[in-house]
C-alpha positions as CSV (number, residue, x, y, z in Angstrom):
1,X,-29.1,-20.0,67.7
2,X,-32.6,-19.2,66.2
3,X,-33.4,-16.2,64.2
4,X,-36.6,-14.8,63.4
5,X,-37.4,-12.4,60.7
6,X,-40.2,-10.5,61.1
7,X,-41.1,-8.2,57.8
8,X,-44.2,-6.2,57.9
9,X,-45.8,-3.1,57.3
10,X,-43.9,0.3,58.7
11,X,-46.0,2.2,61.6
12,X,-45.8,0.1,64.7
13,X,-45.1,1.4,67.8
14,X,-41.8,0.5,69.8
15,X,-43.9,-0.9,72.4
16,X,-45.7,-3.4,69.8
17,X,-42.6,-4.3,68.7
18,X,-40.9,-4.8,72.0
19,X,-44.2,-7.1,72.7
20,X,-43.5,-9.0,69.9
21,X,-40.4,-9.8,70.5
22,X,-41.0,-11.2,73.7
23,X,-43.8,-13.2,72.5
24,X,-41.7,-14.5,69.9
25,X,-39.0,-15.1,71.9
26,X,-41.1,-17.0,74.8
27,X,-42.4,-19.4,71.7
28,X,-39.4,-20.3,70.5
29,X,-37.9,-21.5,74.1
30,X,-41.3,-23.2,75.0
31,X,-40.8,-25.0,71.3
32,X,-37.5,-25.6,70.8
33,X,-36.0,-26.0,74.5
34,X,-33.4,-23.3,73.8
35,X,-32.0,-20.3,76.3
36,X,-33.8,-17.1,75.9
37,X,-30.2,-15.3,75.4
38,X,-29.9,-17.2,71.9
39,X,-33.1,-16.2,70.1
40,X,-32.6,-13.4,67.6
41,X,-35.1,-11.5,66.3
42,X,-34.6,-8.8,63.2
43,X,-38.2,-6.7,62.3
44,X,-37.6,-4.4,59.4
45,X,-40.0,-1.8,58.7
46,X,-41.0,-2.3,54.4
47,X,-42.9,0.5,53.2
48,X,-46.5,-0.3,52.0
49,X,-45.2,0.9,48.3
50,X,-42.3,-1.2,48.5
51,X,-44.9,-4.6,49.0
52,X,-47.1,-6.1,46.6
53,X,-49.5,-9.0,46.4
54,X,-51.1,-10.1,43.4
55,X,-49.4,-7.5,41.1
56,X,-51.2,-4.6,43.5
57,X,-49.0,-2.2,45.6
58,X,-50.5,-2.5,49.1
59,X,-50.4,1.3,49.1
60,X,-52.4,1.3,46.2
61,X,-55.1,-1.0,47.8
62,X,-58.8,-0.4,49.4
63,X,-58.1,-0.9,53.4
64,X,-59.8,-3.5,54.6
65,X,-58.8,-3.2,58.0
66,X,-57.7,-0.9,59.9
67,X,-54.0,0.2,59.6
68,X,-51.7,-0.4,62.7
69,X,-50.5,2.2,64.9
């Protein structure tokens, strides 16, 4: 049974997540020839001051792009 982790930033929608999930799921049966029913998939939510990158809170950091929704 494959499991996915999916860790990202907090502030999507249901909706993207729910899209991502079935996206995620479809690749994984196309890839590894497995049922649909046995791919998990687990997305927690980290807060941007709970991630860093480079010693540099992402909350602390210039956007760049704009944040998700």
């Amino acid at each position: 049974m494959p499991s996915i982790r999916v860790e990202m930033f907090e502030g999507r929608s249901v909706d993207q997540k729910r899209a991502l999930a079935k996206e995620l799921t479809e690749a994984t049966v196309r890839a590894l020839g497995v049922p649909a029913d046995s791919v998990d998939v687990m997305m927690f939510d980290i807060p941007r001051h709970d991630w860093a990158t480079a010693g540099l809170l992402w909350s602390e950091r210039k956007p760049t792009v704009p944040a998700a929704t």
